[in-house]
C-alpha positions in Angstrom: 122.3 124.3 27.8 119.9 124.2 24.7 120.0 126.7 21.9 116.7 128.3 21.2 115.3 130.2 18.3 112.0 132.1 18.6 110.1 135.3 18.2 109.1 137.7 21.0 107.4 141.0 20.1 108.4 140.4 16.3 111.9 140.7 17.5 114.1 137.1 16.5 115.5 136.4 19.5 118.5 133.4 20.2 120.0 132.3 23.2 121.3 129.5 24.7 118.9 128.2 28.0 118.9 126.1 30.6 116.1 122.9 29.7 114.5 123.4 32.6 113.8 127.8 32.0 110.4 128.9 32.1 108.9 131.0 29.4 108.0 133.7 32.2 111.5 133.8 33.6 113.3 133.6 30.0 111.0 136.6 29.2 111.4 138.9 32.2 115.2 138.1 33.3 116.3 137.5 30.1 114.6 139.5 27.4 113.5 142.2 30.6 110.1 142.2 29.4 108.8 142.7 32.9 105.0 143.2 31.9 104.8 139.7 32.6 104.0 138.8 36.0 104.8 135.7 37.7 102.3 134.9 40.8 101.6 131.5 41.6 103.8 129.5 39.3 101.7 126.8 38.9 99.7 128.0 36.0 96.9 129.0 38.8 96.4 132.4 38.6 96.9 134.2 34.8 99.1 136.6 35.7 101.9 135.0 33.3 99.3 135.0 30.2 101.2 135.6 27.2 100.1 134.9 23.5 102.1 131.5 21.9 101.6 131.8 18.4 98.4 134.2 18.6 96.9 131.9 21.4 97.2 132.7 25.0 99.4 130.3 27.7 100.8 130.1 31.2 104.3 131.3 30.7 105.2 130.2 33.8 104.3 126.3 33.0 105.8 126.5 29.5 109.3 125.9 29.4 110.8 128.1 27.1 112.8 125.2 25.1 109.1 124.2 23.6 108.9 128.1 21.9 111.7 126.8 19.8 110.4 128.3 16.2 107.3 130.0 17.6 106.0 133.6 18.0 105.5 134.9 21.7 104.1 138.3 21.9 103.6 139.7 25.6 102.0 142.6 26.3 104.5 144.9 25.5 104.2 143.5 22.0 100.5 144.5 22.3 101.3 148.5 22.7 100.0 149.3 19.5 97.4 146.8 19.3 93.7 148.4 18.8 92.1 146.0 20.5 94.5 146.6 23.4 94.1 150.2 22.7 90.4 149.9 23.8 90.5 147.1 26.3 93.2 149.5 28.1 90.7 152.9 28.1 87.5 150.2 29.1 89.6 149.0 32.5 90.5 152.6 32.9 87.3 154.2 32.7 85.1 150.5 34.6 87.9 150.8 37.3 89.0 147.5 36.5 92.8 148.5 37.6 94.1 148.4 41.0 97.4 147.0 42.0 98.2 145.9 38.6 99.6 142.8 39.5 96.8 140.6 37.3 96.7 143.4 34.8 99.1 142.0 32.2 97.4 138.2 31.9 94.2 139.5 32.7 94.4 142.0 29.3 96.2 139.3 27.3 93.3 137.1 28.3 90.3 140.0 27.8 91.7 140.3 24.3 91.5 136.9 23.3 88.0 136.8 24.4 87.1 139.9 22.4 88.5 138.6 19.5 87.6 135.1 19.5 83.8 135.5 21.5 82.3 138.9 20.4 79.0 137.4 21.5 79.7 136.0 24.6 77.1 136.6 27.4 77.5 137.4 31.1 77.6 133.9 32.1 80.1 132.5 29.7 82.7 135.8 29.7 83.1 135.5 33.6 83.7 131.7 33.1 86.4 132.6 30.6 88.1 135.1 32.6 87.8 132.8 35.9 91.5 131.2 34.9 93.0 135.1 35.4 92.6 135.6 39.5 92.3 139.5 41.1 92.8 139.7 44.6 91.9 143.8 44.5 88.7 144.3 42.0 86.5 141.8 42.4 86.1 141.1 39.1 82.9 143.6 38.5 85.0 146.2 37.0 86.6 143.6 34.8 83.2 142.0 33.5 82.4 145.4 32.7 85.1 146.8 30.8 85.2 143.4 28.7 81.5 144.0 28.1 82.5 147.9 27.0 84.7 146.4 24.3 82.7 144.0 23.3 79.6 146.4 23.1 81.4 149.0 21.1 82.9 147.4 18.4 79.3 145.7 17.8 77.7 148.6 17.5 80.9 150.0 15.3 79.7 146.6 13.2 76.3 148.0 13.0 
C-alpha cells in the first residue's frame, strides 16, 4: 500500500492505495464519484475523461499513485461550472444525449475545447472530440451543441 495525498472536487482527500489502482477506480469505488465512466480501459474511448490539474486525462490509464499532490476535478466537481452550465443545456437542446454512457468524458472533453479553442472550425472540433467515442449519437448532435457554446459566448464577446 502507498499513501496518497490529492485533491478531488476541491475536497483534500488521503488514503492509503494499492500501486497498481487506477485513477477511474480510486474515484468511483473509492471516493463514489460515479460520473466517471469506465468503458474500454485502455484509454480508447473517453468515457474516463477527468481534469488532472485543469487539463483533461484518461482516468482509467492513470494510476492514481501519480495524482499524488495534484488536483482532480470530475464532473461532479464541474456542477457549478458556467461553462458546464451551457455545454449541459447545448447537448440538451442538439440532442447530443442518449444513453449517457460517453456523456461524462465527452462534456469534460467539450469544455476543454471551449475553453482552450473558441475558434476552432468544423474540421478541427470533430478531430478534437474523435478521442471521446458515442456508440448512440453519431456524433452530429455533439458537433453541434459544441458549436452552440462556442457560437454564444462569441457573440456574448461581441
Amino acid at each position: 500500500m502507498k499513501n496518497l495525498a490529492l485533491t478531488v472536487n476541491g475536497r483534500k482527500v488521503t488514503a492509503a492505495v494499492e500501486p497498481r489502482l487506477h485513477l477511474g477506480d480510486f474515484l468511483r469505488e473509492r471516493e463514489l464519484l460515479t460520473a466517471t465512466h469506465l468503458g474500454c480501459e485502455h484509454g480508447v474511448c473517453g468515457a474516463c475523461t477527468v481534469l488532472l490539474d485543469g487539463k483533461p486525462v484518461r482516468s482509467c490509464i492513470t494510476l492514481a499513485v501519480t495524482c499524488e499532490g495534484h488536483a482532480v476535478t470530475t464532473l461532479e466537481g464541474l456542477e457549478n461550472d458556467p461553462t458546464m452550465a451551457e455545454l449541459r443545456d447545448a447537448f440538451s437542446a442538439e440532442h447530443a444525449l442518449q444513453c449517457g454512457f460517453c456523456s461524462p468524458g465527452m462534456l469534460v472533453s467539450a469544455r476543454d475545447l471551449v475553453l482552450r479553442k473558441p475558434d476552432i472550425d468544423d474540421r478541427a472540433l470533430r478531430i478534437e472530440m474523435s478521442g471521446n467515442l458515442c456508440r448512440c449519437t453519431g456524433y452530429l448532435g455533439i458537433v453541434r451543441a459544441v458549436r452552440r457554446v462556442l457560437g454564444a459566448r462569441k457573440k456574448r464577446q461581441g
